[in-house]
DRENZA-630123 format. One record per residue (C-alpha): residue in one letter; x, y, z. Coordinates in nm, 4 decimals. Layout:
REM residues N
(a,(X,Y,Z)),
...
This chain:
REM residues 387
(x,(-2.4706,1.5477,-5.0162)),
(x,(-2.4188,1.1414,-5.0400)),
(x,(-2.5651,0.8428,-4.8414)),
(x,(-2.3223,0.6188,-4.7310)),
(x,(-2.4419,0.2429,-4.6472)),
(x,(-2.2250,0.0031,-4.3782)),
(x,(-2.3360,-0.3462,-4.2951)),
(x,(-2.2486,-0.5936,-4.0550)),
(x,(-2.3271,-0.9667,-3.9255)),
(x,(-2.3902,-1.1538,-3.6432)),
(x,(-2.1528,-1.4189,-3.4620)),
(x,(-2.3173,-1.6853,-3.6335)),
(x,(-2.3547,-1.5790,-4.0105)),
(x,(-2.2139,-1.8551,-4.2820)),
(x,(-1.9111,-1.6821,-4.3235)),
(x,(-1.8540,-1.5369,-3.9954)),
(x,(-1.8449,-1.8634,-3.8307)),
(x,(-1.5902,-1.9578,-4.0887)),
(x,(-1.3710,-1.6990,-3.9888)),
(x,(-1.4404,-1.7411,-3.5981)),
(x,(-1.3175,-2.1219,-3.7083)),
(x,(-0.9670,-2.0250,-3.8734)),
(x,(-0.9152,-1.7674,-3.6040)),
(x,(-0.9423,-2.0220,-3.3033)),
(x,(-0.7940,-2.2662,-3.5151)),
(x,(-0.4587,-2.0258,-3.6120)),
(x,(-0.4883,-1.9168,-3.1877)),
(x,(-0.4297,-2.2502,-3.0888)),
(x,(-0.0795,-2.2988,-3.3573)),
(x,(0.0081,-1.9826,-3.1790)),
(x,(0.0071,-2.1071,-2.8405)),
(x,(0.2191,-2.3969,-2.9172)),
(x,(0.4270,-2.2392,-3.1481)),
(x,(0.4658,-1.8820,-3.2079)),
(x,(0.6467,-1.8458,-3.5046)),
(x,(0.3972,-2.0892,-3.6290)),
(x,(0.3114,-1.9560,-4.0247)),
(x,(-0.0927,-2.0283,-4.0807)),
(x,(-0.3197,-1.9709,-4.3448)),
(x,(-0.6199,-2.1508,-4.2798)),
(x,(-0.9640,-2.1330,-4.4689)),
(x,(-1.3360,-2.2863,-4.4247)),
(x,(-1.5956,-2.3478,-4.5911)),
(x,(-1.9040,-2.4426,-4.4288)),
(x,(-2.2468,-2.5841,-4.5738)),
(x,(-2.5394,-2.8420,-4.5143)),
(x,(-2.3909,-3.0619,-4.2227)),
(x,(-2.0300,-3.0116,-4.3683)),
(x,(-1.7671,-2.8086,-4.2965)),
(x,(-1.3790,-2.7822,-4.5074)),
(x,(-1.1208,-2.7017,-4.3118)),
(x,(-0.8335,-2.6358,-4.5322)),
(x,(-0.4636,-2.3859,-4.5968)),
(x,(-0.1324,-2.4549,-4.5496)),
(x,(0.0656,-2.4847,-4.1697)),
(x,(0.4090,-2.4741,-4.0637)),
(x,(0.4483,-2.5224,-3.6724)),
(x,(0.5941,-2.7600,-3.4346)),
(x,(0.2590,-2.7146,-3.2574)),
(x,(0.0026,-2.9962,-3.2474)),
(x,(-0.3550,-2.9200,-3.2896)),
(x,(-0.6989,-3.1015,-3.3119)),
(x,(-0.8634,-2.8510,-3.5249)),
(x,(-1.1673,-3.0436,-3.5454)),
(x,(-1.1685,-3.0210,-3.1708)),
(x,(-1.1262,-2.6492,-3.2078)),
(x,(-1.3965,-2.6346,-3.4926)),
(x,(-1.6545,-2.7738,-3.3443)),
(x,(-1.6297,-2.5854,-3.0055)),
(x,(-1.7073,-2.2419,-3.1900)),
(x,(-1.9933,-2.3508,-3.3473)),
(x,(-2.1350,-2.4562,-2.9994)),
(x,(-2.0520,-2.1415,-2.8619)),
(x,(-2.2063,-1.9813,-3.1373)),
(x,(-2.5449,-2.1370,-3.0499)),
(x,(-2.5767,-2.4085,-3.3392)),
(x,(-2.6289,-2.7228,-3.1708)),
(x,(-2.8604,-2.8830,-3.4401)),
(x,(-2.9100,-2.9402,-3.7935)),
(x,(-3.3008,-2.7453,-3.7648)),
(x,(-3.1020,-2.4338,-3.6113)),
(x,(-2.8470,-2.4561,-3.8995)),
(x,(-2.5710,-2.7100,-3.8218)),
(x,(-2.4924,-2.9290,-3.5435)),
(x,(-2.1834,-2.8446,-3.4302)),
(x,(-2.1383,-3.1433,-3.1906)),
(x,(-2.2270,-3.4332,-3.4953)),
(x,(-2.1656,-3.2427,-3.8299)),
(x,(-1.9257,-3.3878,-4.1005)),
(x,(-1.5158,-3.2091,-4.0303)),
(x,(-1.3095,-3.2776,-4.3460)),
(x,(-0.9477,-3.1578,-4.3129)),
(x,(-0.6980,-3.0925,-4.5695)),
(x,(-0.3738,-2.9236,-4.4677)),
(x,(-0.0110,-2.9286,-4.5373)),
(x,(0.3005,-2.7263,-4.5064)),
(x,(0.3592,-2.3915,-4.6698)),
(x,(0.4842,-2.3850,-4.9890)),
(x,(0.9138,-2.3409,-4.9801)),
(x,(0.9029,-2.1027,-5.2594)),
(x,(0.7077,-1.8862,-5.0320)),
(x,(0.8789,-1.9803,-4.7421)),
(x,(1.1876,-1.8556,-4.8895)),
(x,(1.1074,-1.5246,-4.9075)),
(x,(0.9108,-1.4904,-4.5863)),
(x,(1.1889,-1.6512,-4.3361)),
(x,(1.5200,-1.5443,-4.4045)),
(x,(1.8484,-1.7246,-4.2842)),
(x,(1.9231,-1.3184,-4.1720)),
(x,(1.6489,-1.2778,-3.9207)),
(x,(1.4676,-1.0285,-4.1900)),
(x,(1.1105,-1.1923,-4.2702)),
(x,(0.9757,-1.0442,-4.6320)),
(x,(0.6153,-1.0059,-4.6708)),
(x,(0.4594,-1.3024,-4.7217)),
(x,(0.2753,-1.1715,-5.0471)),
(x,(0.2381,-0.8593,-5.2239)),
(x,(-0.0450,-0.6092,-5.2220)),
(x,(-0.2081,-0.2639,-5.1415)),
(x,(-0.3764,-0.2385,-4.7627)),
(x,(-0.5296,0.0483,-4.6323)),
(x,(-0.6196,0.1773,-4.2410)),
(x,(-0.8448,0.4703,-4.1929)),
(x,(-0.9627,0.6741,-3.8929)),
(x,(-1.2027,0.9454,-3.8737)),
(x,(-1.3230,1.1442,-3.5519)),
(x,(-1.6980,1.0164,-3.6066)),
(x,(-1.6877,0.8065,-3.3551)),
(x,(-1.5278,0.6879,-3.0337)),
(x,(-1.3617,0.4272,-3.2156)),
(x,(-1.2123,0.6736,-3.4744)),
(x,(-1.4319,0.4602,-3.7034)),
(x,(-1.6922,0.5674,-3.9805)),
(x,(-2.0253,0.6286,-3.8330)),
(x,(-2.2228,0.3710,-4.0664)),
(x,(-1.9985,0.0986,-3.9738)),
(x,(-2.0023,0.1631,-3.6237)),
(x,(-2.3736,0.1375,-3.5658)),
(x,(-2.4027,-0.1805,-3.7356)),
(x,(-2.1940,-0.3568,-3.5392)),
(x,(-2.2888,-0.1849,-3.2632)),
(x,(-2.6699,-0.3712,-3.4053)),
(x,(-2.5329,-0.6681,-3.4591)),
(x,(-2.3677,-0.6989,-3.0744)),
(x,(-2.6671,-0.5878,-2.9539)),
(x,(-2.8652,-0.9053,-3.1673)),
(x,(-2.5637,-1.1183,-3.0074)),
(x,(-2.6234,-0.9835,-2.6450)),
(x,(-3.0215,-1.0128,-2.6227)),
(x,(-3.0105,-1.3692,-2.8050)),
(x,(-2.7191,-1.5355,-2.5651)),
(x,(-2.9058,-1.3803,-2.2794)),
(x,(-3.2418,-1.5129,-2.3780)),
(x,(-3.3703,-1.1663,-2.3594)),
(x,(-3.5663,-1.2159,-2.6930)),
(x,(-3.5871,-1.6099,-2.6775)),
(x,(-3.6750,-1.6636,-3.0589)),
(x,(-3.3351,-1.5212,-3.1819)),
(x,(-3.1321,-1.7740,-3.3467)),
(x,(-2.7750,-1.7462,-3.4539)),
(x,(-2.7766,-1.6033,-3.8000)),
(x,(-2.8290,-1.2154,-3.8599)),
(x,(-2.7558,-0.9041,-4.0473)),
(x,(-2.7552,-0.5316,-3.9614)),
(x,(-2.7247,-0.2301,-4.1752)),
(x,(-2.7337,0.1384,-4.1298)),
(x,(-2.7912,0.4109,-4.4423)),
(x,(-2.6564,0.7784,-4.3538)),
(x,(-2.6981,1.1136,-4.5424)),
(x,(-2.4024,1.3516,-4.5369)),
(x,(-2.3459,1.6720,-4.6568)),
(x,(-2.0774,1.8071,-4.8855)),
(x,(-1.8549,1.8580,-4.5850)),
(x,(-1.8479,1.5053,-4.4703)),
(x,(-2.1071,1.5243,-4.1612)),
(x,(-2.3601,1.3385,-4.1160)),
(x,(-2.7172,1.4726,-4.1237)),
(x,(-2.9800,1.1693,-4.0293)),
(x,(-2.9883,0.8172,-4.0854)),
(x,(-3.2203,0.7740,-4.3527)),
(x,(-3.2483,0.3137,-4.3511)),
(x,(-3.1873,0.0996,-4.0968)),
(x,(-3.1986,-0.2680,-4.1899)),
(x,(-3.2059,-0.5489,-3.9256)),
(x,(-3.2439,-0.9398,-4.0735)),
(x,(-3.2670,-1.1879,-3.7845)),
(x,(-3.2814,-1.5523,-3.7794)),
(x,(-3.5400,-1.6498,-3.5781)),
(x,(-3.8263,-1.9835,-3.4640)),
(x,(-4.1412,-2.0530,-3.6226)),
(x,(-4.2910,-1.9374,-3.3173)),
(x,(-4.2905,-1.5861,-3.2935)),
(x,(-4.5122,-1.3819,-3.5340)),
(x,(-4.3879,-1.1257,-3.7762)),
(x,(-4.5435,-0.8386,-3.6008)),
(x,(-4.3928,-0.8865,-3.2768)),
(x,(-4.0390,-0.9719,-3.3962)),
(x,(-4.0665,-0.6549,-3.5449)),
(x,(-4.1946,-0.4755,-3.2759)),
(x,(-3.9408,-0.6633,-3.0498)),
(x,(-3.6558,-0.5992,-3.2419)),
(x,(-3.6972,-0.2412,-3.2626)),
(x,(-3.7602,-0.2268,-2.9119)),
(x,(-3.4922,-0.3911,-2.7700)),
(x,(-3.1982,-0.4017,-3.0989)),
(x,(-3.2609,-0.0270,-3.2732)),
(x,(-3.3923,0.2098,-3.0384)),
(x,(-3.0799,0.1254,-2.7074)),
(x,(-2.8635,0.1514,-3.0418)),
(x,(-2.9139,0.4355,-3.2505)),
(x,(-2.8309,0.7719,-3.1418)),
(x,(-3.1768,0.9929,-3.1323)),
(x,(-3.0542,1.3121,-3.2527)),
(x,(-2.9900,1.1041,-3.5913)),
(x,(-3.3207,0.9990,-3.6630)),
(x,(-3.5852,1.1432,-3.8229)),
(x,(-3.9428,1.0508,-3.8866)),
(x,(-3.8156,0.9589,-4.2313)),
(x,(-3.6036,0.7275,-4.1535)),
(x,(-3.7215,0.4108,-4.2673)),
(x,(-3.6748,0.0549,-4.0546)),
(x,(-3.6623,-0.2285,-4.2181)),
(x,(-3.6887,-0.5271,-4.0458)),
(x,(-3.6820,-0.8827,-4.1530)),
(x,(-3.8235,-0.7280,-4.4956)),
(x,(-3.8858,-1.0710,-4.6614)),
(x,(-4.1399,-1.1615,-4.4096)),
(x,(-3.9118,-1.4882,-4.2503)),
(x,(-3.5854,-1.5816,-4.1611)),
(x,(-3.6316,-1.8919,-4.0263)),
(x,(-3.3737,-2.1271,-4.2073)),
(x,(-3.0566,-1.9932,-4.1827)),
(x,(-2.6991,-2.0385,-4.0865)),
(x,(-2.5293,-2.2859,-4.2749)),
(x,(-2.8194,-2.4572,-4.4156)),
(x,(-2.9356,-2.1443,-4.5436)),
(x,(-2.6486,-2.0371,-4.7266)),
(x,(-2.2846,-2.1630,-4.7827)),
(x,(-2.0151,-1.9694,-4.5750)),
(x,(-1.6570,-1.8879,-4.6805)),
(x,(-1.3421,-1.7801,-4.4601)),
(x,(-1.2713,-1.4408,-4.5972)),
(x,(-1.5564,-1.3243,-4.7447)),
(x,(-1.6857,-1.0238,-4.5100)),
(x,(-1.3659,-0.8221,-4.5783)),
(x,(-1.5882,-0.4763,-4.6059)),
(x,(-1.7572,-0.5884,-4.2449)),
(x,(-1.4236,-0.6604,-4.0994)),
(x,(-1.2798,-0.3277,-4.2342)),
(x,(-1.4416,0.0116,-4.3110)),
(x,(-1.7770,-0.0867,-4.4366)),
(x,(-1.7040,0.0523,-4.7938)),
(x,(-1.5873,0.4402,-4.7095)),
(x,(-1.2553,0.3606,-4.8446)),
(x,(-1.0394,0.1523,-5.0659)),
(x,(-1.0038,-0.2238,-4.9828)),
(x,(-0.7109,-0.4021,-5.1473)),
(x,(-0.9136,-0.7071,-5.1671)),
(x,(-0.7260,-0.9597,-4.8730)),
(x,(-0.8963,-1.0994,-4.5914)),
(x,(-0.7349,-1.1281,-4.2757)),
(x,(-0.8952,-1.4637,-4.0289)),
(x,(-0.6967,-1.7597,-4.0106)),
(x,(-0.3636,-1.5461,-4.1249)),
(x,(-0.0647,-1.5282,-3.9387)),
(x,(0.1184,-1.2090,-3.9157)),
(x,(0.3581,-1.2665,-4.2039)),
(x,(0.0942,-1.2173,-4.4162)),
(x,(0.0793,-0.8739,-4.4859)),
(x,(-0.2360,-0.8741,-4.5768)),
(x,(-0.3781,-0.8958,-4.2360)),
(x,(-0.0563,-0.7387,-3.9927)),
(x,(-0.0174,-0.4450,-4.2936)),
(x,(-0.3553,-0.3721,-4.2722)),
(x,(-0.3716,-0.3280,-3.9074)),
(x,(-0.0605,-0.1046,-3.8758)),
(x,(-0.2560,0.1221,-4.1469)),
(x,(-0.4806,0.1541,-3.9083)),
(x,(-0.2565,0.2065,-3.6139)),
(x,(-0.1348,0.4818,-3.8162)),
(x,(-0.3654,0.6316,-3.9076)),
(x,(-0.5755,0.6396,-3.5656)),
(x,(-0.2910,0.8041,-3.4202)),
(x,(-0.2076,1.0912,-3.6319)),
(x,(-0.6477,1.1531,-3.5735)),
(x,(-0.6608,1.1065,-3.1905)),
(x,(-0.3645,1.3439,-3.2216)),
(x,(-0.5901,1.6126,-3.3627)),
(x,(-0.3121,1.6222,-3.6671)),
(x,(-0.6144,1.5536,-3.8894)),
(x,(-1.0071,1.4639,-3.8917)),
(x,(-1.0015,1.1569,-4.1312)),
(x,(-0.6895,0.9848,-4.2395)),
(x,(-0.6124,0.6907,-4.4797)),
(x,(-0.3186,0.5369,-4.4744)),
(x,(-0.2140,0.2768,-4.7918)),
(x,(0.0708,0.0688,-4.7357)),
(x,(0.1890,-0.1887,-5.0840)),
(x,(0.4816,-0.4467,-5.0069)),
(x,(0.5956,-0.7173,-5.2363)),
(x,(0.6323,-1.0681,-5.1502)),
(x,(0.9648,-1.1663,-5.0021)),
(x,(1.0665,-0.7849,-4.9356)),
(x,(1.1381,-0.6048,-4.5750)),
(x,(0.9999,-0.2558,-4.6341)),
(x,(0.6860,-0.1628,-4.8422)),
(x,(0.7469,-0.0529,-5.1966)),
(x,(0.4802,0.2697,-5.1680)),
(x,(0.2931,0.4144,-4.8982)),
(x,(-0.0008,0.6637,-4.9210)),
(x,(-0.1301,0.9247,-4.7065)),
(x,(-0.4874,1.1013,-4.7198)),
(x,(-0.5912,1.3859,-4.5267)),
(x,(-0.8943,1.4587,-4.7200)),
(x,(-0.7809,1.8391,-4.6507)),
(x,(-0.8448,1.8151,-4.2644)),
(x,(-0.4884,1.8952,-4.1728)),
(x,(-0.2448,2.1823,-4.1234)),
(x,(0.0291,1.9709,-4.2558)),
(x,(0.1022,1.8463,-4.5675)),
(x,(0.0071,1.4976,-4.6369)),
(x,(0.3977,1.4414,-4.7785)),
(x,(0.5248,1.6168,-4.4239)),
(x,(0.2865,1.3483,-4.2159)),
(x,(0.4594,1.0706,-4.4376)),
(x,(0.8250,1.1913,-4.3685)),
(x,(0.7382,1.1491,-4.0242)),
(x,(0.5360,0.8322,-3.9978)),
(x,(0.8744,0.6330,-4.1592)),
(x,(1.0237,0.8476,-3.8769)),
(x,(0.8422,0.6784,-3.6002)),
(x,(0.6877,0.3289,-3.7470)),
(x,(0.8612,-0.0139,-3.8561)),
(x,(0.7069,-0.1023,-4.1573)),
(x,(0.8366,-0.4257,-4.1996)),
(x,(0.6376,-0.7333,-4.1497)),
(x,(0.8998,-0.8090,-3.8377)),
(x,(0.8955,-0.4480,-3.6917)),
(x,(0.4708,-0.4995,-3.7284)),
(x,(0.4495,-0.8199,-3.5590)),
(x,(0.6409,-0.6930,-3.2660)),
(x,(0.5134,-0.3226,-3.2449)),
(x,(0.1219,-0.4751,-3.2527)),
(x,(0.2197,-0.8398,-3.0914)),
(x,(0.1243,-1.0541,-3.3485)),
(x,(0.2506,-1.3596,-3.2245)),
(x,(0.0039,-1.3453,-2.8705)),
(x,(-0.2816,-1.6039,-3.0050)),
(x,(-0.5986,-1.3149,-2.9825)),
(x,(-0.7082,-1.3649,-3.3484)),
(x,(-1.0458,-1.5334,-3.2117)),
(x,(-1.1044,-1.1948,-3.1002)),
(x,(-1.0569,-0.9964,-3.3536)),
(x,(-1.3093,-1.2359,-3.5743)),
(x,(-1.6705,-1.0124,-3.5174)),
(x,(-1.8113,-0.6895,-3.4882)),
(x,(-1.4628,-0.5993,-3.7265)),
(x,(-1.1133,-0.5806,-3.6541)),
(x,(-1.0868,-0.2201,-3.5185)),
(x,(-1.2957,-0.1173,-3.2255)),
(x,(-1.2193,-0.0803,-2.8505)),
(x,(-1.3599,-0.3851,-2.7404)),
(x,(-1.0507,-0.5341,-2.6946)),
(x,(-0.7042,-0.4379,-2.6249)),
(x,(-0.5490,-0.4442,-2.9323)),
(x,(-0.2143,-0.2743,-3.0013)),
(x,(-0.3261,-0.1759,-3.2931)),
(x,(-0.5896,0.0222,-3.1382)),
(x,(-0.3498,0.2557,-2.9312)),
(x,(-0.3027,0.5678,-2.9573)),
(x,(0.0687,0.6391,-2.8017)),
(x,(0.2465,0.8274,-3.0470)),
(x,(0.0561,1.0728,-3.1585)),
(x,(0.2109,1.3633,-2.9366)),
(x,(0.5755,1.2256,-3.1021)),
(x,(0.3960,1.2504,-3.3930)),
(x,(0.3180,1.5984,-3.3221)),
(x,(0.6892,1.7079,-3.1952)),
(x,(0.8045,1.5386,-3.5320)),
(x,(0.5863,1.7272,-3.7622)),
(x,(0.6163,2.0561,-3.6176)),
(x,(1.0160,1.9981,-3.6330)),
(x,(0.9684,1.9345,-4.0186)),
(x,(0.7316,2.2275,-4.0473)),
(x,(0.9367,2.4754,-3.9040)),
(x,(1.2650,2.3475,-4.0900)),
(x,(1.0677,2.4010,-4.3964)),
């Protein structure tokens, strides 16, 4: 048996606001310019937030403009919440992307190379209606719900910043038993007392959320364990673009090759390898060719095709995990030009993709369907009976 632990963040953590920032802000280079290349980063602190990367597009944009909309929509309008979005200090520093990348990344041939090198990895598992890891699943499905009852007024002393995490015990075949910790840390006014945001948040955030058949009276809730969370946001803590790459991913049940993915464009293979991983990987599991399935996919900079790919199984499939690769090169461009027009990567819906992770059916990602998994199917069992 093993507990594994998933966490996620609200809309308006430090670093999730950063990467809501460089998402909107890489959207709107998009809609001007679609083969814009972006790489755009924040940092965000006391009153101040960085904008910074490197840009080349014909497209015009006011990312302060941009930058300061999010954090509105967020909910921090003012410097006692966290930061005032409307007044704070925007400094700016970007410039054009570096030739000796750009070299390898836009050919004269039409062939784009990946715009760095690197191991990413996609999973799915059939947990979940998502295909996604049950841990990671319910906290952002916490973290949404924190979202939904604060925007709503629902619970009226919610304030933007908050955390959710979710403990479950397994057993040595990989299902999950009960949910042994549940961990909620909300922001919230100097008005309510601990006891009823407590009793609140368990009320209306854990008990809609968690699945009852789960629980047991073991399980231990944890909520705002310090006592207070009242200053928060960016005057709590300084917040990075890039820095919740477990919560945008697979909350820590698999391999990460360590890049982020907001305020990327889809050269960077980084972000558009990582997501046909996952395209991959959900297929061949809504296909019912396996139960769990990680996919690793490592490209060099400048080069068309990746220079390894990895299958797992995890021994929940009738076919070999070498047969399933034979006929994933069959059916999937693996370039960083075949990705960005399979999954649309030039459409500006980054902003989307910035909470609650990057895979999940809450939007219509094209990463996120599942239409070749009966070719999948026809493919394998033509290699399996060859064989």
């Amino acid at each position: 048996m093993n507990y594994l632990t998933s966490e996620s963040v609200t809309e308006g953590h430090p670093d999730k606001l950063c990467d809501q920032i460089s998402d909107a802000i890489l959207d709107e280079f998009l809609k001007g310019d679609p083969e814009s290349h972006v790489a755009v980063e924040c940092m965000i602190s006391k009153n101040l937030l960085v904008i910074a990367g490197e840009v080349t597009s014909s497209s015009v944009v006011d990312t302060e403009e941009i930058a300061r909309k999010v954090m509105m929509d967020v909910g921090y309008t003012s410097n006692e919440i966290g930061i005032d979005g409307k007044n704070c200090i925007i400094l700016t520093n970007l410039h054009q992307q570096s030739s000796d990348i750009n070299q390898g990344v836009s050919q004269n041939t039409g062939i784009i190379g990946a715009g760095d090198q690197g191991t990413v990895y996609g999973y799915a598992t059939n947990e979940t209606p998502d295909l996604m890891p049950l841990p990671i699943y319910l906290a952002h499905s916490l973290t949404q719900q924190l979202d939904l009852m604060r925007h709503t007024s629902q619970l009226p002393f919610l304030l933007p910043d908050g955390k959710a995490q979710v403990t479950i015990l397994y057993d040595d075949l990989q299902q999950p038993l009960y949910i042994s910790d549940v961990v909620i840390s909300a922001q919230h006014t100097e008005e309510v007392s601990i006891q009823e945001l407590r009793k609140q948040l368990k009320r209306k955030i854990i008990e809609p959320i968690l699945p009852t058949q789960l629980l047991r009276e073991e399980t231990r809730y944890l909520i705002n364990p310090t006592g207070r969370f009242v200053i928060g946001g960016p005057l709590g803590d300084t917040g990075l673009t890039g820095r919740k790459i477990v919560v945008d991913t697979y909350g820590g049940v698999i391999p990460h090759g360590g890049g982020a993915f907001s305020g990327k464009d889809g050269t960077k293979v980084d972000r558009s390898g990582a997501y046909m991983s996952r395209h991959i990987a959900k297929n061949i599991v809504s296909a019912g060719i396996a139960k769990r399935c990680q996919v690793a996919l490592s490209y060099a900079i400048g080069y068309e095709e990746p220079v390894a790919i990895d299958i797992k199984t995890f021994g929940t499939s009738s076919f070999s995990d070498d047969l399933l690769k034979l006929a994933i090169l069959q059916i999937f461009d693996l370039s960083p030009k075949g990705i960005i027009n399979e999954l649309k990567l030039k459409t500006p819906l980054f902003k989307s993709t910035s909470v609650y992770g990057h895979f999940n059916s809450l939007n219509d990602f094209e990463w996120e369907k599942d239409t070749k998994g009966e070719r999948l199917k026809r493919i394998l069992q033509y290699y399996y009976d060859c064989v």
